[in-house]
C-alpha positions in Angstrom: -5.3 1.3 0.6 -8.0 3.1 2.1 -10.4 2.0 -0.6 -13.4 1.5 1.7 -13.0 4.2 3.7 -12.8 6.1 0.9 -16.3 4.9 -0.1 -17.5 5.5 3.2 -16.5 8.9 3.2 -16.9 9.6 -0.2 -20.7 9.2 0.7 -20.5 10.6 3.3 -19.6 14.3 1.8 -21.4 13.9 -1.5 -24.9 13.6 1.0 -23.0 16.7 2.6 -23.3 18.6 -1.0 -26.9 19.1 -1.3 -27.7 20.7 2.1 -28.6 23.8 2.3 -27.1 24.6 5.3 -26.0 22.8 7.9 -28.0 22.2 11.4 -27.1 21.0 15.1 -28.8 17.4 13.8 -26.9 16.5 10.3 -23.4 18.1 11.4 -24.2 15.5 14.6 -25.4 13.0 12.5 -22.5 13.6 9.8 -19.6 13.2 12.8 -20.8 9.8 14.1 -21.2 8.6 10.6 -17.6 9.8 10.0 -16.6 8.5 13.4 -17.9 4.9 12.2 -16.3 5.0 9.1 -13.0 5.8 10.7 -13.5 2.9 13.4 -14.3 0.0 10.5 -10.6 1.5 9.0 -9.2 0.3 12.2 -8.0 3.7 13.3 -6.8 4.0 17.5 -10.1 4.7 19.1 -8.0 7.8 20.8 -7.2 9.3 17.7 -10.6 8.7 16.4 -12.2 10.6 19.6 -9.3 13.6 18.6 -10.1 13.9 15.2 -14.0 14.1 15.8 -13.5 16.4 18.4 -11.2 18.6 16.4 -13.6 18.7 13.4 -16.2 19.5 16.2 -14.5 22.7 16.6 -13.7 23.6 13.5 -17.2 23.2 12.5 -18.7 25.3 15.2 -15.9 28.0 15.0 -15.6 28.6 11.5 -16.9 31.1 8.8 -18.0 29.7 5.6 -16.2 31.5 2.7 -19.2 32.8 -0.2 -17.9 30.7 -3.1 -18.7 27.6 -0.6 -21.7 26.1 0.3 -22.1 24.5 3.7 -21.4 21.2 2.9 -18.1 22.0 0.8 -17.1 23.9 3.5 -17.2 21.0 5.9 -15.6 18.8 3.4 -13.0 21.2 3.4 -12.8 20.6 7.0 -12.0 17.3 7.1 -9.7 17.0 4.8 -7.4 19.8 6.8 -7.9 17.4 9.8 -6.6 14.7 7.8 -3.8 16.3 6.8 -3.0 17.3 10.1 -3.3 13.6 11.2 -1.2 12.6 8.4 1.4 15.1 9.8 1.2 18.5 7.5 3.4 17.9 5.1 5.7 15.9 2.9 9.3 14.6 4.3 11.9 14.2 1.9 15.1 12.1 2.9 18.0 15.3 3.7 21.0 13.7 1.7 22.9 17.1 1.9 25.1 15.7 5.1 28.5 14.0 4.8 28.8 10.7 3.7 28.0 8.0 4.4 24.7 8.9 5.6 23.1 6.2 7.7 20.0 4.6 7.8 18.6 2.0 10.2 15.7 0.0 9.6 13.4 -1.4 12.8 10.5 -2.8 13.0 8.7 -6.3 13.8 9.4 -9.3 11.8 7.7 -10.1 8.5 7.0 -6.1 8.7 9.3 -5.9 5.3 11.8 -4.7 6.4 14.8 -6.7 4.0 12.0 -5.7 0.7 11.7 -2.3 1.9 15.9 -1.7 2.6 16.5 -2.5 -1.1 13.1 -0.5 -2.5 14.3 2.6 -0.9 18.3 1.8 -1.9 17.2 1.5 -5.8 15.4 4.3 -4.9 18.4 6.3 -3.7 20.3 4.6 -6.8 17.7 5.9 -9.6 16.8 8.6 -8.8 19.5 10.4 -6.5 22.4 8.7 -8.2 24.0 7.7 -5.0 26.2 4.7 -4.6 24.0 2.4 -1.8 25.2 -0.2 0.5 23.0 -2.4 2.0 24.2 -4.5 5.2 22.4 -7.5 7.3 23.0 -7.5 10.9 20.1 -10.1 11.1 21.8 -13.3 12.7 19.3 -14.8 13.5 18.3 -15.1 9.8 21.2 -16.4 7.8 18.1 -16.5 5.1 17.4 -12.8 5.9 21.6 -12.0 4.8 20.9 -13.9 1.4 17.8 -12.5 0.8 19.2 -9.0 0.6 22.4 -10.0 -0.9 20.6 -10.9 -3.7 18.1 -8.0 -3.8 21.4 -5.7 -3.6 22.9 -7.4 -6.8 19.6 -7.2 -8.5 19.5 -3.5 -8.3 23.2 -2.8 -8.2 23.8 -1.8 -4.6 26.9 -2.8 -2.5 26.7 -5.9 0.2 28.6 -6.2 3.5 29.2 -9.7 3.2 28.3 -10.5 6.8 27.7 -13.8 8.5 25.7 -15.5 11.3 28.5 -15.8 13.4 29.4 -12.4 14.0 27.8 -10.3 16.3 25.4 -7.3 15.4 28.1 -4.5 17.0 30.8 -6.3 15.1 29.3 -6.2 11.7 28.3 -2.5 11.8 31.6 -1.7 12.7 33.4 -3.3 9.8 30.7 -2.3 7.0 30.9 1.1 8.5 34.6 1.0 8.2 34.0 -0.5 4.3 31.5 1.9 3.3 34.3 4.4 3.8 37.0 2.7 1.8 34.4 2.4 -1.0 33.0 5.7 -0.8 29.4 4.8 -0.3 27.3 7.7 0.0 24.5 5.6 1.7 24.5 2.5 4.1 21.3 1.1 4.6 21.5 -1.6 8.4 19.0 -4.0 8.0 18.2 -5.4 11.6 16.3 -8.0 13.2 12.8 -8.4 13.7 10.6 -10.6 16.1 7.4 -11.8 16.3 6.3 -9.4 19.4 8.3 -7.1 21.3 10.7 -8.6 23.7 13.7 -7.0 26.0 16.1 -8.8 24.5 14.9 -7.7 20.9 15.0 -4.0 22.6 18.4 -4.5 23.7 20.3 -5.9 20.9 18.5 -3.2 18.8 19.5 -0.2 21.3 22.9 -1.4 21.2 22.8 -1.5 17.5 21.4 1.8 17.3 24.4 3.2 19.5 27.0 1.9 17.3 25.7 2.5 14.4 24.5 6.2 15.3 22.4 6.6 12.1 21.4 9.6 10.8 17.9 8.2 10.2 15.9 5.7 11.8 13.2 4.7 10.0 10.3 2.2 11.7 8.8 -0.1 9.1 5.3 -1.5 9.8 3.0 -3.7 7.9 -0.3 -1.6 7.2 -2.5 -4.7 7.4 -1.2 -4.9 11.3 -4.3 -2.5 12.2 -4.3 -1.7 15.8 -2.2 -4.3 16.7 0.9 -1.7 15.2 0.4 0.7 17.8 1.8 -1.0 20.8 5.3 -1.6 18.5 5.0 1.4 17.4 4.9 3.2 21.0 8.2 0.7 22.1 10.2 1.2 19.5 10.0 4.9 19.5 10.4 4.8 23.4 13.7 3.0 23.1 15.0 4.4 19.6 15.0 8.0 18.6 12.6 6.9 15.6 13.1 9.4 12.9 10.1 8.4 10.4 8.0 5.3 9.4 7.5 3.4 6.2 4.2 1.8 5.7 4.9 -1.4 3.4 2.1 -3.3 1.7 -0.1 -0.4 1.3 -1.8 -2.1 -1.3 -2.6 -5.2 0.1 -5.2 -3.3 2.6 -8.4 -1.6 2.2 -8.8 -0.1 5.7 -5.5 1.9 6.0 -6.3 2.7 9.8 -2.5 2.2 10.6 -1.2 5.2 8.9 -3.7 7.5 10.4 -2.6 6.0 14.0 1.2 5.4 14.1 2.1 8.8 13.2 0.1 9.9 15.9 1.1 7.5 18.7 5.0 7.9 17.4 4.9 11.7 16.9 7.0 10.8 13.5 6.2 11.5 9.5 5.6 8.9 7.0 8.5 9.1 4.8 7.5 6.4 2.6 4.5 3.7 1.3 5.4 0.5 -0.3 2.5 0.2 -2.9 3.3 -3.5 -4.6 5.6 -6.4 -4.7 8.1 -4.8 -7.2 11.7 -3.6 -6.3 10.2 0.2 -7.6 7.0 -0.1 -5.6 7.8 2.4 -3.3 7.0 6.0 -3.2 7.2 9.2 -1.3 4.1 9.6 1.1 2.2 13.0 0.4 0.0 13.9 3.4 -2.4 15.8 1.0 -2.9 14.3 -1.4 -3.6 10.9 0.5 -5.8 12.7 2.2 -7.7 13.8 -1.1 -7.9 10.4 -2.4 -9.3 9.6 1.2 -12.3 12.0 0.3 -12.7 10.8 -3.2 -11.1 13.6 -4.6 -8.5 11.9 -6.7 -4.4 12.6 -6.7 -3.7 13.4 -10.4 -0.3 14.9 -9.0 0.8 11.7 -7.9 -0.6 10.2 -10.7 1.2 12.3 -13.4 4.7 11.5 -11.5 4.2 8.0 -12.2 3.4 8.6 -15.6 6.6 10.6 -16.6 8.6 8.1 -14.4 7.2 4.5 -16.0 6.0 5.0 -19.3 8.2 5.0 -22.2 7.7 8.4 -23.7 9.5 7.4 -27.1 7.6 4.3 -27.6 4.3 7.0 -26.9 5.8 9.4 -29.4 5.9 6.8 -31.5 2.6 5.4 -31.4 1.3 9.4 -31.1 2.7 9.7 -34.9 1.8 6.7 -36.7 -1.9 7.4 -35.7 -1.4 11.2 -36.7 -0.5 9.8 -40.2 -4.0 7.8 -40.4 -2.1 4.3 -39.6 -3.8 1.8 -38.1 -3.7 0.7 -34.0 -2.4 -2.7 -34.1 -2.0 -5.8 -31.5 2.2 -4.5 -31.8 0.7 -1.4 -30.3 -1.9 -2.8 -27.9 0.9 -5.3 -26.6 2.9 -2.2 -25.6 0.5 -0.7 -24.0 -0.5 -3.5 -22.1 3.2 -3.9 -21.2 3.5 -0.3 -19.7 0.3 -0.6 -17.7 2.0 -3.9 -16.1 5.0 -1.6 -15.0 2.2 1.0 -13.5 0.6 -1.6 -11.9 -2.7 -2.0 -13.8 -5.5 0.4 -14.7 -7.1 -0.1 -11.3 -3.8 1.5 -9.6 -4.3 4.1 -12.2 -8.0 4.5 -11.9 -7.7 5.0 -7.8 -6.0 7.9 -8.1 -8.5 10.0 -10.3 -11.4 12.1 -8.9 -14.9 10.1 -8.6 -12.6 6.8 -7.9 -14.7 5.7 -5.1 -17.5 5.8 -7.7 -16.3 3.1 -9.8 -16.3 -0.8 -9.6 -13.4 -1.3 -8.3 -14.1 -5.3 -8.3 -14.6 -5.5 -11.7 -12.0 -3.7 -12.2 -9.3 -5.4 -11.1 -10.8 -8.1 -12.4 -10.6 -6.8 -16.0 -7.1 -4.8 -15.5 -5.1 -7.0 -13.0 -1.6 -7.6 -13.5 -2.4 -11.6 -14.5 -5.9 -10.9 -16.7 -3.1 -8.3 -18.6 -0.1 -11.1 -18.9 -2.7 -13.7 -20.5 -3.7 -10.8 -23.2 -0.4 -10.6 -23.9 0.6 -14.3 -24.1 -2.4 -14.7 -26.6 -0.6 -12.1 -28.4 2.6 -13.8 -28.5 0.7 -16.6 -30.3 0.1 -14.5 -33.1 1.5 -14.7 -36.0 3.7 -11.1 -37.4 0.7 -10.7 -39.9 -1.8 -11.6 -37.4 -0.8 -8.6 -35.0 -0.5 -6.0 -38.0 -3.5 -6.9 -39.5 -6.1 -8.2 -36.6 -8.9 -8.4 -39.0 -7.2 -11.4 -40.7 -7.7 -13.4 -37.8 -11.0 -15.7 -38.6 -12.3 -18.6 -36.3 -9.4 -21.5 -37.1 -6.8 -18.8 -36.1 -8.6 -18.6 -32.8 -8.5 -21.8 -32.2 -4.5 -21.9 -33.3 -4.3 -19.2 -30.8 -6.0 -20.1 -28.2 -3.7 -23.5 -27.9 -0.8 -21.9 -28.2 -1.6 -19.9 -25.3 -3.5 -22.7 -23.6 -6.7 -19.9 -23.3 -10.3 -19.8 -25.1 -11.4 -18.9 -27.9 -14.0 -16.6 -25.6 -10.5 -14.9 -24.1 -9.4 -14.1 -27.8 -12.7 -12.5 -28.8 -12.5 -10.2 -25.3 -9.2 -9.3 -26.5 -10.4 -8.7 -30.2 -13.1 -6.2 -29.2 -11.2 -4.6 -26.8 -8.8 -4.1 -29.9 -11.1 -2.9 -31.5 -12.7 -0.7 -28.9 -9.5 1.2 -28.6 -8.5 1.5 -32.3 -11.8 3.6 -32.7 -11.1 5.9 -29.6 -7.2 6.2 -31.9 -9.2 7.3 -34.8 -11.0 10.0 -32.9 -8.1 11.1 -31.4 -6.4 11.5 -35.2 -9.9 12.8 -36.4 -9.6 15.9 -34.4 -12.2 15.3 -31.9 -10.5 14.7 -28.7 -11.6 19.1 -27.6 -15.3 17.5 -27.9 -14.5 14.5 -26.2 -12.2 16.6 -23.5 -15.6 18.7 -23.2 -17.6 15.6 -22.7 -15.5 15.1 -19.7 -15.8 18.6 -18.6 -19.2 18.0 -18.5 -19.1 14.9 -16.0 -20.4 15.4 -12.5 -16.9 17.0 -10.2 -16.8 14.6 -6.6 -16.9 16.9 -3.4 -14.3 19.4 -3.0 -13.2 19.7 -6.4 -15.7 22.1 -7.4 
């Protein structure tokens, strides 16, 4: 998400760097370059016009502190006015209120809405240990009811078992009255969705809304809508007191211009981004450090939370001592780490969120690190023989070919894996050896993006 504005504005601030001072011309020339870049993102033209204008201000008004040069100090300038667009600061969910708490999703179909009830309830169930209900009121879906019946036994929520021929009203009532008798701390309404806005949608979903009288109101939207999410946006918080938004399939979209206009149009937070096609893939939205990454400037918080949250810290620990005792990296070891960076989604997810990220291929990237290159490494793995992956450097040419048809790969895709191997053993040994201060100094040494230094 955001990746080529990013880019864009990522230039745009590194070319900022190395003035001098700044001049009538290149702050003009610097807004309508930032105003492009912001356009091609599919942001609202309105908001657009705001933001410039707002920068404009700032720019004009504002006293550059000494440890800043010119340029960082307008860098520092728009990323403030992001933040502000974003909405300030983080939401968090308030579960301190008496249960069951309430939560009603809206939105326009194939927005991901069903997905997006059962993200945030194994969300709830995880990691604030609450028992989760999760209830369809989609009747005009019967596939919509077993699609998150199923999701709710897959992560181990509750289900109002409701059917196609009751009404909306009447099936609130009843798994209102059932999250009671089973003490459900959270019931999450899944409702209806169409393909545009209509006032029978609007109807059936304010009458919803008043029986259900939910303590949050959340309005999904698809970020690859673009511009085309702002008139939804407006009519659903016009009729509905709309509480916050979740942005699903964040990472399915390289422009990102939606989540710098709905907040705007709706006046709401974003509470939440969907960031990938798993059940887990959904995170708390952080206006800062978004706006960071925005600006190239990375968001190792964000990235350090996933870390202690998806990698196995005992199977590190693990690998940690056998290479302090001078054992060798094997394919056992690379398999598991090839494993874990499946359940981060990839290196390039990893990658986007350090500084300089803009900087990098991303294409060749993905291309190396994506979820499917990683699941054939591992399959050509799980032709290997228990000798083969303890000692690699056993395997000669007829092994590759034994390999390579028992994975239905090349021989070429066993060799990429075999230096790669290899490639990573010797960074193991250096790590053992002692020298990972001079490589850590080596890093140090790199050039810092805009705004980190």
């Amino acid at each position: 998400m955001f990746s080529n504005l990013t880019q864009r504005l990522s230039s745009i601030t590194r070319n900022l760097q190395g003035k001098g001072r700044l001049s009538d011309g290149n702050i003009k020339d610097t807004l309508r370059e930032i105003r492009l870049a912001l356009l091609e993102a599919d942001v609202a033209l309105p908001i657009v016009k705001s933001f410039i204008e707002g920068v404009s201000e700032d720019v004009i008004g504002s006293k550059i502190e000494k440890s800043l040069t010119p340029g960082q100090a307008f860098t520092k300038i728009i990323h403030h006015k992001l933040i502000e667009l974003f909405g300030n600061k983080t939401v968090e969910l308030n579960l301190k209120r008496p249960s069951p708490i309430v939560i009603m999703m809206v939105g326009l179909q194939g927005s991901g809405k069903t997905t997006t009830a059962a993200k945030l309830a194994k969300r709830l169930i995880d990691i604030e240990k609450k028992r989760v209900m999760l209830v369809s009121v989609d009747i005009h879906r019967p596939a919509a009811i077993l699609q998150l019946n199923r999701l709710a036994s897959d992560i181990g929520a509750d289900f109002y078992d409701s059917e196609d021929s009751q009404t909306p009203k009447s099936i609130v009532t009843k798994a209102l009255k059932q999250s009671q008798r089973s003490q459900s701390d959270v019931i999450i309404i899944d409702t209806a969705g169409r393909l545009h806005i209509d006032d029978s949608m609007m109807a059936e979903i304010s009458d919803i809304h008043k029986v259900a009288n939910p303590n949050e109101t959340f309005f999904v939207v698809d970020s690859m809508a673009g511009q085309d999410a702002i008139n939804p946006a407006q009519a659903f918080s016009e009729r509905l007191d709309i509480t916050g938004i979740i942005l699903t399939k964040a990472d399915g979209d390289a422009r990102g211009g939606v989540a710098l206009s709905v907040s705007q149009v709706t006046g709401k937070s974003i509470y939440y981004l969907g960031v990938g096609e798993k059940i887990d893939d959904i995170e708390l939205f952080h206006p800062e450090r978004m706006a960071s990454r925005i600006l190239g400037m990375g968001d190792v918080l964000s990235l350090v939370e996933e870390i202690e949250a998806k990698v196995d810290r005992k199977q590190s620990e693990r690998l940690a001592n056998k290479i302090k005792k001078g054992k060798k990296f094997d394919l056992y070891d690379l398999k598991n780490q090839l494993e874990q960076m499946i359940g981060m989604g990839g290196m390039s997810a990893l990658l986007e969120k350090l500084p300089m990220a803009g900087q990098l291929n991303n294409a060749a990237m993905n291309q190396q690190f994506n979820e499917k290159q990683l699941k054939r490494q591992i399959a050509i793995i799980n032709s290997m023989t228990p000798n083969e992956r303890r000692f690699p450097k056993t395997i000669n040419g007829s092994r590759k070919r034994r390999i390579a048809g028992g994975c239905g790969l090349q021989i070429q895709d066993i060799n990429k894996l075999m230096k790669q191997h290899m490639q990573m053993e010797k960074m193991m040994k250096k790590m053992a050896g002692g020298k990972m201060k001079k490589m850590m100094r080596g890093i140090s040494g790199m050039n810092i993006p805009p705004g980190l230094r």
